[in-house]
N, C-alpha and C positions, 0 to 999 in steps of 0.2 A: 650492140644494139642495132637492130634492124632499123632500114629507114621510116619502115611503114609506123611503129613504135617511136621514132623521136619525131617529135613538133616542136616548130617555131612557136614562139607565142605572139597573138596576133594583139596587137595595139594600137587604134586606132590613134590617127594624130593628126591634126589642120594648124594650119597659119593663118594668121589673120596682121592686117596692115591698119597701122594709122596714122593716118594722111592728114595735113593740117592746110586750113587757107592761111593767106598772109595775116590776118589777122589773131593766130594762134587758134583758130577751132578746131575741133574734131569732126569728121565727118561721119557718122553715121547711116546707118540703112535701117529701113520697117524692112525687115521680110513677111513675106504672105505665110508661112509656115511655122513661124513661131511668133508670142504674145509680146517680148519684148524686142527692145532693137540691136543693133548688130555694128560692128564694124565689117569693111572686106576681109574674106577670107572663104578656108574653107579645108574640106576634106585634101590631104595630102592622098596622090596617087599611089596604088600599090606596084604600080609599074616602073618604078624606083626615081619617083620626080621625089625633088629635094624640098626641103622646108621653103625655101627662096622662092625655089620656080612656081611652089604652090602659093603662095603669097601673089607674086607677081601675076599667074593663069587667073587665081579664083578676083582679082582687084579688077583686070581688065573684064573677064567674064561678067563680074556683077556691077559695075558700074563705067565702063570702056575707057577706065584709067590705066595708062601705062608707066607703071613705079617704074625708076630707074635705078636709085638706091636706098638702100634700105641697114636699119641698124640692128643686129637681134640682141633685144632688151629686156625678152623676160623667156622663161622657159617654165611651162606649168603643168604639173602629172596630178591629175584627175583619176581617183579611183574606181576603179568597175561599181556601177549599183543594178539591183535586180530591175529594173526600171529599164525594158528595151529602148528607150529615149535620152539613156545616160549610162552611155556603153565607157565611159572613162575615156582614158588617152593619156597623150601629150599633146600639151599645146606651144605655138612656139608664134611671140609675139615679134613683130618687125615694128618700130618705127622709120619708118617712110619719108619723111621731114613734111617742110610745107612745099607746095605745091604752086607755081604761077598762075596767075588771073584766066590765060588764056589756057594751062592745061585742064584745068578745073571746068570753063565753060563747056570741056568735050564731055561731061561727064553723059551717059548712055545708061539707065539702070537697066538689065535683065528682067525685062517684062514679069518671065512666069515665076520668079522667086523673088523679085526687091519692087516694093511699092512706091518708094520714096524714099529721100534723101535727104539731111541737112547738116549743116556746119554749127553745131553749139558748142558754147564753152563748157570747158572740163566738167566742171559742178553738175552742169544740167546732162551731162552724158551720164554720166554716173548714176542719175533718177533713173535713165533709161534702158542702160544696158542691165542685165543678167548679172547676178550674185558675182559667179567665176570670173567671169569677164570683164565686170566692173573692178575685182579686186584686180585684175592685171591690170588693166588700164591704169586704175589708180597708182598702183604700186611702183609701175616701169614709169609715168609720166613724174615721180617724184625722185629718179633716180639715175644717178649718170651711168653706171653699170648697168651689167647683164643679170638680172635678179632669176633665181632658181624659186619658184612656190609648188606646193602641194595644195589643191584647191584653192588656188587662187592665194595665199596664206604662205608668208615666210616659213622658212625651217629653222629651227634652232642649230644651230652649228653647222649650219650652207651658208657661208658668205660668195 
């Protein structure tokens, strides 16, 4: 097989962090860009940055938190749809643990993509994030393991 003839297959894939205050909330973002809200994260670099580092770059980038560490708690593959706005992936969730009073007060949102910020409890995150996104959240916050989903959605025989 010639090289020009074989291709990688490209699969798009981001991390996203959740970051808690001492009092067990979730932190949250409005992005300017889409209708529902968000936690940190973001597109993984093709220049061969790691799930981690992207986690960690996109957490400081969008809100000038610096994770230290972090747990990977859910791993989620999102299938391709015709829909240029839902090119699929993998996604790969870190929890972050909670965070101190005074790391938190540095929080800096990313002007031209995060409008605001806040810390709600689980329940009321859940109203806010995104179908996907909600089921991971949901799922990894109810779970001491590294949970494997497909759309957001356990697999039958993946433990």
């Amino acid at each position: 097989m010639t090289e020009a003839a074989y291709r990688l297959p490209k699969i798009a894939a981001s991390a996203g962090a959740m970051v808690f205050d001492r009092s067990g909330r979730l932190l949250v973002l409005k992005p300017s860009y889409k209708p529902k809200w968000t936690i940190p994260g973001g597109q993984i670099e093709a220049d061969g940055e790691s799930p981690w580092e992207a986690c960690r770059r996109e957490t400081l980038e969008e809100c000038g938190l610096h994770v230290k560490r972090g747990r990977l708690v859910c791993v989620d593959f999102l299938r391709p749809r015709p829909d240029p706005h839902r090119p699929g992936g993998v996604r790969f969730l870190f929890h972050c643990g909670v965070l101190a009073d005074e790391e938190l007060s540095a929080i800096k949102l990313q002007a031209e993509e995060i409008l605001e910020h806040r810390f709600v409890e689980l329940e009321e995150a859940y109203s806010r994030l995104s179908g996907p996104l909600r089921r991971r959240v949901r799922a990894a916050a109810a779970s001491k393991r590294c949970l494997y989903l497909e759309e957001g959605r356990r697999v039958g025989g993946v433990r």
